[in-house]
C-alpha positions as MATLAB code, in Angstrom:
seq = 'XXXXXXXXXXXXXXXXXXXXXXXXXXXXXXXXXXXXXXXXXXXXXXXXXXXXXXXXXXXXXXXXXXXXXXXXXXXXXXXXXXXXXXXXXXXXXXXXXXXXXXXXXXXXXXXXXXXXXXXXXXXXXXXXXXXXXXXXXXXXXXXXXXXXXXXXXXXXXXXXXXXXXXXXXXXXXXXXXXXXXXXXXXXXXXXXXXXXXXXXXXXXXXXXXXXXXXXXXXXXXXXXXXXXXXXXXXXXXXXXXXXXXXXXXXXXXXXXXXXXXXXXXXXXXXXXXXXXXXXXXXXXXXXXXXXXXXXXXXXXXXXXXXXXXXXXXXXXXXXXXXXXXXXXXXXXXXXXXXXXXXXXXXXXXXXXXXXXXXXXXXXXXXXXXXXXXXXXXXXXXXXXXXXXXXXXXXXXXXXXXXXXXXXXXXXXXXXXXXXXXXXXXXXXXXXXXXXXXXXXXXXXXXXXXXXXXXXXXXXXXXXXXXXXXXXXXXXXXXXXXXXXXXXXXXXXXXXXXXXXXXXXXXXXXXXXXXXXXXXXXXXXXXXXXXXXXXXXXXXXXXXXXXXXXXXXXXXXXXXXXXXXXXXXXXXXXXXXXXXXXXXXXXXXXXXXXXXXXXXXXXXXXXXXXXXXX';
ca = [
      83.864   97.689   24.626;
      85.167   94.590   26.646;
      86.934   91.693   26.166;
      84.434   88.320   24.830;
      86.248   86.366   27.751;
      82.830   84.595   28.555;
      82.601   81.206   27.405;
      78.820   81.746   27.896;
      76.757   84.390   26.520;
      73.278   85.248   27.578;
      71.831   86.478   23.935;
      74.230   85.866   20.747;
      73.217   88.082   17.662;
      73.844   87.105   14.248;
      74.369   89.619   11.882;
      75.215   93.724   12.365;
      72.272   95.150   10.091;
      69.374   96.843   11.525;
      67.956   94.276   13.237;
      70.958   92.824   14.466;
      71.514   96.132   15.773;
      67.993   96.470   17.657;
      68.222   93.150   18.731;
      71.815   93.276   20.620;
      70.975   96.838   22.237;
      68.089   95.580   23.211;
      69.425   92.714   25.290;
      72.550   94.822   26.465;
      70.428   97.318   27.454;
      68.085   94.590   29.953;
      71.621   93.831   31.519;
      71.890   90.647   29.591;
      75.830   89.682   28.464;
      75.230   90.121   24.709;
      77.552   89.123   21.626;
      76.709   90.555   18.135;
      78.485   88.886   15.379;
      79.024   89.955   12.080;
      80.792   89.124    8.773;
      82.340   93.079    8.885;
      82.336   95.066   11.966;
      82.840   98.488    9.729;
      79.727   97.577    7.866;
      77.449   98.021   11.112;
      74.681   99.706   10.512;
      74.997   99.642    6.662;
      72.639  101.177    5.120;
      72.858   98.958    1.598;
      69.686  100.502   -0.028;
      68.627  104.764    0.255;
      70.338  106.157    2.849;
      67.042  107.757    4.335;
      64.996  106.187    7.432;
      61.267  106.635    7.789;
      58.009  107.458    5.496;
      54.310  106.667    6.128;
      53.748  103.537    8.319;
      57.762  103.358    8.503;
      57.923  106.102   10.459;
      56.085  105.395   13.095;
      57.568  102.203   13.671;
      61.004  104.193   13.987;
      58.810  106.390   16.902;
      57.797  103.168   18.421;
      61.509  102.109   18.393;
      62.346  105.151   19.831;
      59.668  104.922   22.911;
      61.010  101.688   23.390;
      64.336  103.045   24.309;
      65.831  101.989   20.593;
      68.486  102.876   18.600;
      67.269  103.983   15.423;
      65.654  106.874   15.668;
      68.168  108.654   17.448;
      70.758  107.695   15.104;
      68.531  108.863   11.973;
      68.835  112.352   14.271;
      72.235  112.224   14.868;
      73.174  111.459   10.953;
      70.395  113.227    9.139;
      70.545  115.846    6.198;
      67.234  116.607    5.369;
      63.914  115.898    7.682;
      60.494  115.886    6.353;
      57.021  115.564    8.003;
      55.034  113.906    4.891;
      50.927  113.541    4.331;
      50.729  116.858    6.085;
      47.711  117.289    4.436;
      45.447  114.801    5.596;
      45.291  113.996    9.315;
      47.722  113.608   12.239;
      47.075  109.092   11.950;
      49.183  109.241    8.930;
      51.634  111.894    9.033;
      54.876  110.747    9.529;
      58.889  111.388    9.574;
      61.703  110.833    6.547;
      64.456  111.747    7.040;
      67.655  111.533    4.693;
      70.777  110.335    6.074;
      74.595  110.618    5.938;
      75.181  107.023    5.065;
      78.779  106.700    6.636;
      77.730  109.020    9.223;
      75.154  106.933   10.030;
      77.408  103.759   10.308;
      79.553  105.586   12.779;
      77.279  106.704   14.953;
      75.622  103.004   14.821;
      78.929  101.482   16.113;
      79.768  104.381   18.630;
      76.184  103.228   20.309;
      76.841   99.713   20.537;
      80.333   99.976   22.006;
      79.179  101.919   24.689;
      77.141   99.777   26.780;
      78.803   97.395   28.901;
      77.753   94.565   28.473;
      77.535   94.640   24.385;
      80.541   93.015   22.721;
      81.384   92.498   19.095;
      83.089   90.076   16.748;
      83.572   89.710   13.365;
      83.132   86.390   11.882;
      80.856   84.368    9.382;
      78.133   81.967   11.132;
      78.406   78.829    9.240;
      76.712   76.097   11.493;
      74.178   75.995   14.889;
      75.209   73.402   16.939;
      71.892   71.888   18.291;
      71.365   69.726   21.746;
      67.905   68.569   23.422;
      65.764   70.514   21.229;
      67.259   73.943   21.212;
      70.786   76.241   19.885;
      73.451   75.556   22.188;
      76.040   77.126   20.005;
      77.172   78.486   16.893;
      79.962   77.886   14.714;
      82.274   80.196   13.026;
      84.148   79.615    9.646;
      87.454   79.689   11.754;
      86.602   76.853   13.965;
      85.334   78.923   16.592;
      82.264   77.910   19.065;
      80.433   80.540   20.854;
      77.769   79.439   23.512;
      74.516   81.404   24.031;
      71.291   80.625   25.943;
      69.248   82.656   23.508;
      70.099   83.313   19.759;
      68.683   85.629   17.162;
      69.615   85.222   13.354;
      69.076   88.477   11.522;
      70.761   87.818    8.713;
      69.475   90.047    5.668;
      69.949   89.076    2.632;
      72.679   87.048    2.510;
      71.751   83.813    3.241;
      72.584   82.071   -0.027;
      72.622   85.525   -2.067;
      73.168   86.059   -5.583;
      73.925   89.072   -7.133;
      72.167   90.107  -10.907;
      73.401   92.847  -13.353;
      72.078   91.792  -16.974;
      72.541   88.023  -17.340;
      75.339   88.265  -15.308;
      75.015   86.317  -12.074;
      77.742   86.328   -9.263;
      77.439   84.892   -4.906;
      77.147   87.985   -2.473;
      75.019   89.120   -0.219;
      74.859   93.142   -1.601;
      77.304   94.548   -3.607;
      81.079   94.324   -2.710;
      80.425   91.813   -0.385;
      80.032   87.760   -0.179;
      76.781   85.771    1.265;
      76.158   83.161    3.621;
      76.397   79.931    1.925;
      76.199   77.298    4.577;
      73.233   78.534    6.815;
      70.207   77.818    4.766;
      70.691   74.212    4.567;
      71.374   74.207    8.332;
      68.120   76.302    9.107;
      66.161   73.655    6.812;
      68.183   70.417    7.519;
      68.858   70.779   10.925;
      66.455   73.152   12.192;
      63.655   72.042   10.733;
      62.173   74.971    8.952;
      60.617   76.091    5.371;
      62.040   78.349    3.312;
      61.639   80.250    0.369;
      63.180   82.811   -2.074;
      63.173   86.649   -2.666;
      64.721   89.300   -4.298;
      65.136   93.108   -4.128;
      66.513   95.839   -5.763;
      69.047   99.020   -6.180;
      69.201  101.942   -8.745;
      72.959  102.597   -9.918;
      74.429  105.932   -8.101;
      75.462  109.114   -9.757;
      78.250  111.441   -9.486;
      76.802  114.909   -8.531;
      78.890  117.080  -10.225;
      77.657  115.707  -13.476;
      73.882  116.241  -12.635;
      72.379  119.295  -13.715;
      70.187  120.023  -10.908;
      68.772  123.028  -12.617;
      66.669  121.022  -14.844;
      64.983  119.567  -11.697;
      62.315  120.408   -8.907;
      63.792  121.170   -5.853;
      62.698  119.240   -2.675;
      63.536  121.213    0.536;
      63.252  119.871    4.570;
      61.175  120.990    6.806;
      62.050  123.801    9.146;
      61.586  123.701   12.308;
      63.134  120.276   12.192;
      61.124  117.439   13.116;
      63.428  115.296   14.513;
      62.223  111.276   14.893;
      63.722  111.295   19.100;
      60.973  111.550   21.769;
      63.968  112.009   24.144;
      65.576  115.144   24.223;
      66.014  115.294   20.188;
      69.482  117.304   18.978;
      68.441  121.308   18.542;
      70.335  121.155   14.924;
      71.715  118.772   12.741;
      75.177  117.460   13.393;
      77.111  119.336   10.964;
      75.157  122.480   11.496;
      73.163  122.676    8.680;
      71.475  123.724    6.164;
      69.506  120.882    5.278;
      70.349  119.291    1.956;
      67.879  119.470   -0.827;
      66.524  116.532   -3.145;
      65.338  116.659   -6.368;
      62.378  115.630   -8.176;
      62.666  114.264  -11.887;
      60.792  111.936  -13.914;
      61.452  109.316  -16.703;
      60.482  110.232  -20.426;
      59.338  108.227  -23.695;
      63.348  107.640  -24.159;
      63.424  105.739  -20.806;
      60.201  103.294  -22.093;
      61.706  103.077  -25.185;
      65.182  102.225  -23.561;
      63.626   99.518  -21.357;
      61.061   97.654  -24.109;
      64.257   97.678  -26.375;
      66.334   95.540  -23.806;
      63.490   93.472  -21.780;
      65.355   90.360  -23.317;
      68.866   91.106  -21.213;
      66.929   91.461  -17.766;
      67.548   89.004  -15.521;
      64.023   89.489  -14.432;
      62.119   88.574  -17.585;
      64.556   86.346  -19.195;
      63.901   83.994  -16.136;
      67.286   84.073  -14.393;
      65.352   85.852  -11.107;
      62.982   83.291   -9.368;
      62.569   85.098   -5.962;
      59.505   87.569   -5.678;
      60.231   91.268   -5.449;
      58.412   94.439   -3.277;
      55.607   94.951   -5.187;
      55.471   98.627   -3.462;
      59.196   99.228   -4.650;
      59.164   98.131   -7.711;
      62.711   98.107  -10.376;
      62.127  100.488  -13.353;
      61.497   97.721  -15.599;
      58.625   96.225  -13.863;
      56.930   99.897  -13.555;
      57.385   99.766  -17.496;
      55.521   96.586  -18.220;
      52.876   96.550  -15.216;
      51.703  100.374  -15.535;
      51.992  100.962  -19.631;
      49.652  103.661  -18.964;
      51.701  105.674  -16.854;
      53.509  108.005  -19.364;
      56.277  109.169  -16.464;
      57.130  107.909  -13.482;
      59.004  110.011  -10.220;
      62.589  110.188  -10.182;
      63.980  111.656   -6.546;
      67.927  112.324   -6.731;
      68.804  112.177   -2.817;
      72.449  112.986   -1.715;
      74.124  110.201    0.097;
      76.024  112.098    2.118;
      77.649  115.550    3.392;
      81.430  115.059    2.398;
      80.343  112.501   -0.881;
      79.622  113.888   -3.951;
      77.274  111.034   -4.537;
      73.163  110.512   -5.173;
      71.039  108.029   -4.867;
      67.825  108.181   -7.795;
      65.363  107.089   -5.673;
      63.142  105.089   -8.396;
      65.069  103.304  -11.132;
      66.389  100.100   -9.180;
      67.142   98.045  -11.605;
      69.083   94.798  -12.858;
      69.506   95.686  -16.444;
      72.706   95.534  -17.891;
      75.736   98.883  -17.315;
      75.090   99.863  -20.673;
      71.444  100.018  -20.482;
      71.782  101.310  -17.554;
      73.701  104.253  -18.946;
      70.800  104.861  -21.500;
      68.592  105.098  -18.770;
      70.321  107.238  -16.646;
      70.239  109.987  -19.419;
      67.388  109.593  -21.025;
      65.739  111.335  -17.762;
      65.526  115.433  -17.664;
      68.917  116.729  -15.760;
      70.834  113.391  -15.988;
      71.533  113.549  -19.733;
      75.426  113.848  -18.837;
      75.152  111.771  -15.201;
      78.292  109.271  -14.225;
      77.276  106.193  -12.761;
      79.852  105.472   -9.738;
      77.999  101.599   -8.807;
      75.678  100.439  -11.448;
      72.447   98.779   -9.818;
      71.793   95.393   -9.474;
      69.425   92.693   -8.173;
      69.803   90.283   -5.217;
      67.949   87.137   -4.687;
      68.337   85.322   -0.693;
      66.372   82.697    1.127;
      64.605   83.355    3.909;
      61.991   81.880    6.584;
      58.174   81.804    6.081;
      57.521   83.799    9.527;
      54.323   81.469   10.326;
      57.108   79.488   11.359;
      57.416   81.491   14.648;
      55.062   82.741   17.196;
      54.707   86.296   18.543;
      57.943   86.679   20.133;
      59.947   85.956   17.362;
      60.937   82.995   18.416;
      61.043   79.717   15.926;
      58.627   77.020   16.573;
      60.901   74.286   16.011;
      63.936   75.560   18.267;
      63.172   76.944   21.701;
      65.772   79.541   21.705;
      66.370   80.706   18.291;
      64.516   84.419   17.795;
      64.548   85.418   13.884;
      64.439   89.019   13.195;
      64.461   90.883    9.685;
      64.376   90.159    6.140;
      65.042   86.479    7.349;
      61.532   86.639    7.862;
      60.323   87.605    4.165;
      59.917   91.563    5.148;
      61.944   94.504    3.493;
      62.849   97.459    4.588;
      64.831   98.864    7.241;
      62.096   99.926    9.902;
      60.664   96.283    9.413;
      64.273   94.505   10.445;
      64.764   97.932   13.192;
      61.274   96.766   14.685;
      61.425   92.893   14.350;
      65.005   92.754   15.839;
      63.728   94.833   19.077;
      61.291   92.798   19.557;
      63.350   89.621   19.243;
      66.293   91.163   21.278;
      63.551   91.383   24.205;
      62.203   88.027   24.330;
      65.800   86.502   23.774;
      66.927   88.570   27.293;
      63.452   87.346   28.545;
      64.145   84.002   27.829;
      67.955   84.319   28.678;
      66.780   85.568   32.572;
      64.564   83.427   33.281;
      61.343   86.235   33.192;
      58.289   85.648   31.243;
      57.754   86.686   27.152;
      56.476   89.694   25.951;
      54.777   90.424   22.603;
      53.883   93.530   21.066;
      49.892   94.439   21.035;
      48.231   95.124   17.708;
      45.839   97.394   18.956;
      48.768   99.958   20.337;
      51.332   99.567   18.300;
      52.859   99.202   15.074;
      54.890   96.746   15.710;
      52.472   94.511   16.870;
      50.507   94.444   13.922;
      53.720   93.699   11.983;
      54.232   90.838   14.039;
      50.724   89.659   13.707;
      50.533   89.962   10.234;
      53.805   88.015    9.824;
      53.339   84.907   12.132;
      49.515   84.826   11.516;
      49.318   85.235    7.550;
      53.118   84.552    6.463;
      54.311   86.293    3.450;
      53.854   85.408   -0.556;
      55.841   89.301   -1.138;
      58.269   90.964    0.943;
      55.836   92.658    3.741;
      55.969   96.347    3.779;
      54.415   98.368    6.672;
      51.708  100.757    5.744;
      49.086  102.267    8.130;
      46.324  100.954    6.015;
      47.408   97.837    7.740;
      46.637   98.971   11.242;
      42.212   98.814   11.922;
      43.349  101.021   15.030;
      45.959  103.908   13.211;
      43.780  106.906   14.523;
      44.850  105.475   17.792;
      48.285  104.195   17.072;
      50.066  107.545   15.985;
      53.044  108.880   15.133;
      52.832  111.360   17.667;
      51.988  109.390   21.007;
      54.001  106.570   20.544;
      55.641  107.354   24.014;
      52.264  107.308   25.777;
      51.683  103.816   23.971;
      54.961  102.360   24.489;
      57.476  104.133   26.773;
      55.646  102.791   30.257;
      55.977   98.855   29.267;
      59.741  100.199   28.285;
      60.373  100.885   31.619;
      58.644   97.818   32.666;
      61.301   95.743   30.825;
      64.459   97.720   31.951;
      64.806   99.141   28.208;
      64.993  102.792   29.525;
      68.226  104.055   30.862;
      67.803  106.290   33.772;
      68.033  109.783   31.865;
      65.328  108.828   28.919;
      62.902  107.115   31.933;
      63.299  111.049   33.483;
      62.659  112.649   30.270;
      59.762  110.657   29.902;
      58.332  111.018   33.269;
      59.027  114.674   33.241;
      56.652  114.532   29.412;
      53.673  112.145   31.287;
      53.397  114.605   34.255;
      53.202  117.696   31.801;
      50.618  116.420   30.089;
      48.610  115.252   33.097;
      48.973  118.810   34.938;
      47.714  120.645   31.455;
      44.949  118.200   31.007;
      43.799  119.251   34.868;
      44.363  122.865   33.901;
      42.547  122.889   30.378;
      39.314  120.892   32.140;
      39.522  123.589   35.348;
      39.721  126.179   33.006;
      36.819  127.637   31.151;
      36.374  130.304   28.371;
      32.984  131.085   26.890;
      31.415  129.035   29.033;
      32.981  126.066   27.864;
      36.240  124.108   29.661;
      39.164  124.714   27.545;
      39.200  120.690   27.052;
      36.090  121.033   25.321;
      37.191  123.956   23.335;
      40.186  122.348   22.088;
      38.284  119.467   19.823;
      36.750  122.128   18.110;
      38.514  122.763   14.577;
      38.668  126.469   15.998;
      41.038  126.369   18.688;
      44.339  125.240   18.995;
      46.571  124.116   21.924;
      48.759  126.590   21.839;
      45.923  129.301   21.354;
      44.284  128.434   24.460;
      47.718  127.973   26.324;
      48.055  131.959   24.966;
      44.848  133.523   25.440;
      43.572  131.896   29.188;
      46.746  129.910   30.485;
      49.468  133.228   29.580;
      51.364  131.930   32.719;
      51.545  128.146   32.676;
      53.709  125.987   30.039;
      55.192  128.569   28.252;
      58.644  126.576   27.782;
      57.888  122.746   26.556;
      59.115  121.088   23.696;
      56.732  121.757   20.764;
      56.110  118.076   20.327;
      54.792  117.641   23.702;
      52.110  119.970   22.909;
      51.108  118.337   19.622;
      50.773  115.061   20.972;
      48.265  116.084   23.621;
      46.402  118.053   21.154;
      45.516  115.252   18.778;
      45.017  113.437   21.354;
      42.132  115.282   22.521;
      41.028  116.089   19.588;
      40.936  112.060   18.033;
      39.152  111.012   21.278;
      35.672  111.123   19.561;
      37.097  109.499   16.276;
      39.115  107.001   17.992;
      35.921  105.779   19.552;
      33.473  105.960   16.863;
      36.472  103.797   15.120;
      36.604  100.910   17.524;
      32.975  100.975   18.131;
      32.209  100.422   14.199;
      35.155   97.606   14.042;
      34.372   95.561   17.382;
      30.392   96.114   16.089;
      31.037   95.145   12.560;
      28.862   92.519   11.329;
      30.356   88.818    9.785;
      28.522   89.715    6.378;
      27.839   87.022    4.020;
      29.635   88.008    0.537;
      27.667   87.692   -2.138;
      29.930   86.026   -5.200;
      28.621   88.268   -7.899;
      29.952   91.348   -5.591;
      33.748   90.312   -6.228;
      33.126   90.793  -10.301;
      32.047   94.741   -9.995;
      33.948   97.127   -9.178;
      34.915   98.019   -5.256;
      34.719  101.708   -4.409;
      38.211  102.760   -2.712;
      39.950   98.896   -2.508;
      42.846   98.422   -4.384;
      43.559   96.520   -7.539;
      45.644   94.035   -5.483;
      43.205   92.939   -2.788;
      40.646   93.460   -5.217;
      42.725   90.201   -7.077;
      43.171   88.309   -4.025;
      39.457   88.144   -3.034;
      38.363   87.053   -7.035;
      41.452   84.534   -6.342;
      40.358   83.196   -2.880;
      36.235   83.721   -3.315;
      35.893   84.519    0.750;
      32.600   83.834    1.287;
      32.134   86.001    4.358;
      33.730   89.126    5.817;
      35.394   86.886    8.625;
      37.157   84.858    6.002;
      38.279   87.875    4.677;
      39.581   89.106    7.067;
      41.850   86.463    7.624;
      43.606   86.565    3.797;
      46.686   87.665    3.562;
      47.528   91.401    2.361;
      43.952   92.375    3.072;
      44.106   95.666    4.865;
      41.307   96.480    7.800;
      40.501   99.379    5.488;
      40.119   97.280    2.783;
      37.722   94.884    4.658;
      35.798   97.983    6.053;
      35.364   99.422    2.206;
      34.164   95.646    1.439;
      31.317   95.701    4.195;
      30.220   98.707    2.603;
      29.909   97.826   -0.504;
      28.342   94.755    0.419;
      25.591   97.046    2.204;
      24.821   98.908   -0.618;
      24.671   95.938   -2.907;
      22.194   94.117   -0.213;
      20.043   97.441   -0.210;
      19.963   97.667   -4.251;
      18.621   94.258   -4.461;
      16.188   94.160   -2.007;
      14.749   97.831   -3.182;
];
């Protein structure tokens, strides 16, 4: 890592989180002179939350990432414990990678990447103020004094802008635990750069000292072997300790827990009204699974290791706010945690952040012409949101920075372009949460051919360094010289192409039986990825056919009080809330999923033919 000798950068980036870290590798890696700045350089790559990357629609952002010449699935490789390919049992569109992490592994290897490109340099130091001239950021201030000149900035600053920290009714500043917030930059983002902002929160379950957790008493949860690694480009053969994978554990909360929870609703900081900002409805804290769903009588407890030389766990599904001493109550009243420690209790945080409608498909703010926001700035959660927001910024800030024209993200390809969409075309009322029931296109746009999606405008951009860009090419001209061989080759009268989208046949049963000679030493994952590919051809079309085909149905108002096969209880709410009064209108509410609108035009077609019959 250099010297930051330049009075002048080309992209500054604001914060070291996931985004920040997308963002800054990004530019470095376009040959733009890049500063990242953050409040702790230790704490890059922090992983403040589970120490796990991936899940469905997560993971295939992180593959995405990854075609794009990213950082984070290759560092989810090099720090993992445990991999798992999960929804194995329905189809290829939404099977994706989770993998669990070595949480100060993972920081290391985070900071190892950055300081090894050239032209990435680092600084630690709090962002207080954005010094503004003829309608754009000319520099920002530091709480020392200091003024550092970009031509493009991207804030990707988590949540700590103006963060508070709950535990019970106890309220202190900070940004996540152990650390402070950003106090100053929310009245400069509203004051001075002209933007709206709002308030959310999120959440954390306390941690647990392993030797006090009787992992007999639970369900074991193993990885997945072979590995499936998240790295299109030349994934590691093992993990980076040399394994065995390390096993979670599957628990669940008891009549005690409820009990335990109703007793002490009053000491939340939740429902006692000390919490005003709007929590992930998809992860929520123990105490809101209580009171929303009193007619689940358990609810999924995962105890996941944080590490290989820790003797610490993370139970994935009690984040919570509640008081330490409820806390404790809670912690044992759940099978195999009767006699658990608590190491860090769990706790709440509340931060501003930047209705995204605010910024167009870049990133990039309305109001300022070179300020890219990236992250949970922009009202999302998670870290394969910030990961896949701060790439995206991190290229249009070196765009902007050279000279060379923008580039967005399509939402028919890619993940990340319908996160984008959805963000600066609906905004946010929740923290946004990707899911592949938000994508009309997933049975093109999957987890297994996000290189062929993504990996060519990568190279377009300058993203790919020389070695991935030949590990890439070598991938694109195996699969064009087996898709020659497989329609030149026949068996049963048939061309092996054809064969292979039968349910009979498999790729590497046809590669066996009539192509013995050819391809016998590829990556396994090169193979998949042309073999669903074939075989969701037919499906992919039928798909877009039915979508760019589908009718602007009228919606009868009486439809909205029955019952709607298949949609979910949510959008179900926001269309009796908003009374759409045609599928177009729909369409264009916020949260409502293309499969939701496609169950919706069904069930108005069945309703139209029972009334006129």
């Amino acid at each position: 890592m250099g010297q930051t000798t330049a009075t002048i950068f080309d992209v500054l980036v604001v914060g070291g989180g996931h985004a920040g870290i997308e963002a800054a590798y990004a530019a470095a890696r376009m040959g733009q002179r890049t500063l990242l700045v953050t409040m702790h350089l230790d704490l890059i790559g922090q992983m403040s939350c589970n120490p796990s990357v991936g899940g469905i629609g997560k993971g295939h952002l992180v593959r995405e990432i990854d075609a794009m010449g990213g950082a984070m699935g290759e560092l989810a490789d090099r720090s993992g414990i445990q991999f798992k390919m999960l929804n194995t049992r329905k189809g290829a569109a939404v099977q994706a990678i989770r993998a669990q992490c070595d949480r100060s592994r993972y920081r290391v290897e985070a900071r190892k990447l950055l300081d090894s490109q050239p032209s990435l340099f680092l600084r630690q130091g709090e962002t207080v103020d954005l010094g503004i001239v003829n309608g754009q950021i000319d520099h920002i201030v530091l709480q020392d004094g200091s003024r550092i000149h970009g031509r493009s900035i991207v804030l990707t600053t988590g949540t700590f802008l103006n963060g508070r920290l709950h535990v019970g009714l106890d309220a202190t500043s900070g940004g996540r635990g152990g650390e402070r917030a950003t106090t100053g930059l929310s009245s400069v983002l509203s004051d001075k750069c002209g933007l709206s902002l709002g308030r959310m929160k999120t959440g954390t379950p306390p941690r647990l000292l392993g030797r006090s957790i009787a992992f007999e008493r639970m369900v074991p949860q193993p990885g997945d072997n072979p590995v499936p690694f998240f790295s299109l480009f030349s994934p590691p053969n093992t993990l980076f300790y040399g394994g065995p994978q390390k096993p979670c554990f599957l628990t669940s909360t008891t009549d005690r827990t409820r009990e335990v929870i109703e007793e002490n609703l009053d000491r939340s900081p939740l429902y006692s009204g000390k919490i005003h900002g709007i929590g992930p409805r998809y992860c929520p804290s123990i105490e809101d699974k209580i009171v929303k769903f009193p007619q689940r009588a358990t609810h999924h407890i995962f105890v996941e290791p944080e590490g290989i030389d820790v003797d610490e766990y993370y139970p994935n599904g009690i984040s919570t706010s509640l008081p330490l001493d409820v806390q404790e109550k809670i912690v044992s009243s759940i099978p195999g945690l009767e006699q658990a420690v608590i190491l860090r209790p769990g706790y709440a945080v509340e931060y501003d952040f930047v209705f995204p409608d605010q910024l167009d498909h870049t990133l990039r703010t309305k109001t300022l012409s070179n300020l890219f926001l990236a992250g949970q700035i922009n009202g999302t959660t998670g870290y394969e949101e910030a990961a896949g927001q701060g790439l995206v910024a991190g290229i249009n800030a070196a765009l902007l920075a050279s000279g060379r024209p923008s580039w967005a993200p399509d939402r028919q390809s890619s993940y990340l372009g319908v996160m984008v969409d959805d963000l600066v075309t609906h905004s946010v009322d929740e923290p946004y949460r990707m899911f592949t029931s938000r994508a009309e296109n997933r049975l093109y746009i999957r987890n297994d051919n996000a290189a062929d999606r993504l990996s060519p405008q990568a190279l377009l951009l300058g993203l790919l360094p020389p070695q991935k860009a030949e590990e890439y090419s070598r991938r694109d001209s195996f699969h064009r010289q087996l898709r020659a061989a497989l329609s030149s080759t026949r068996k049963e009268g048939k061309s092996l192409l054809d064969l292979l989208r039968s349910p009979d046949y498999s790729l590497a049963l046809l590669i066996g039986e009539a192509l013995p000679d050819h391809f016998s030493h590829v990556p396994p994952s090169w193979l998949s990825s042309l073999e669903q590919e074939v075989k969701y051809d037919g499906y992919v079309k039928i798909s877009n056919d039915r979508w760019n085909r589908m009718d602007d149905l009228p919606i009868p108002p009486e439809i909205l009080e029955l019952q709607l096969p298949g949609i979910s209880r949510e959008v179900h709410h926001r269309l009796k809330k908003e009374r759409p009064s045609r599928l177009s209108e729909a369409q264009s509410l916020r949260g409502i999923t293309p499969g939701s609108i496609d169950l919706l035009r069904i069930s108005i077609l069945k309703f139209q033919h029972k009334n006129r019959s």
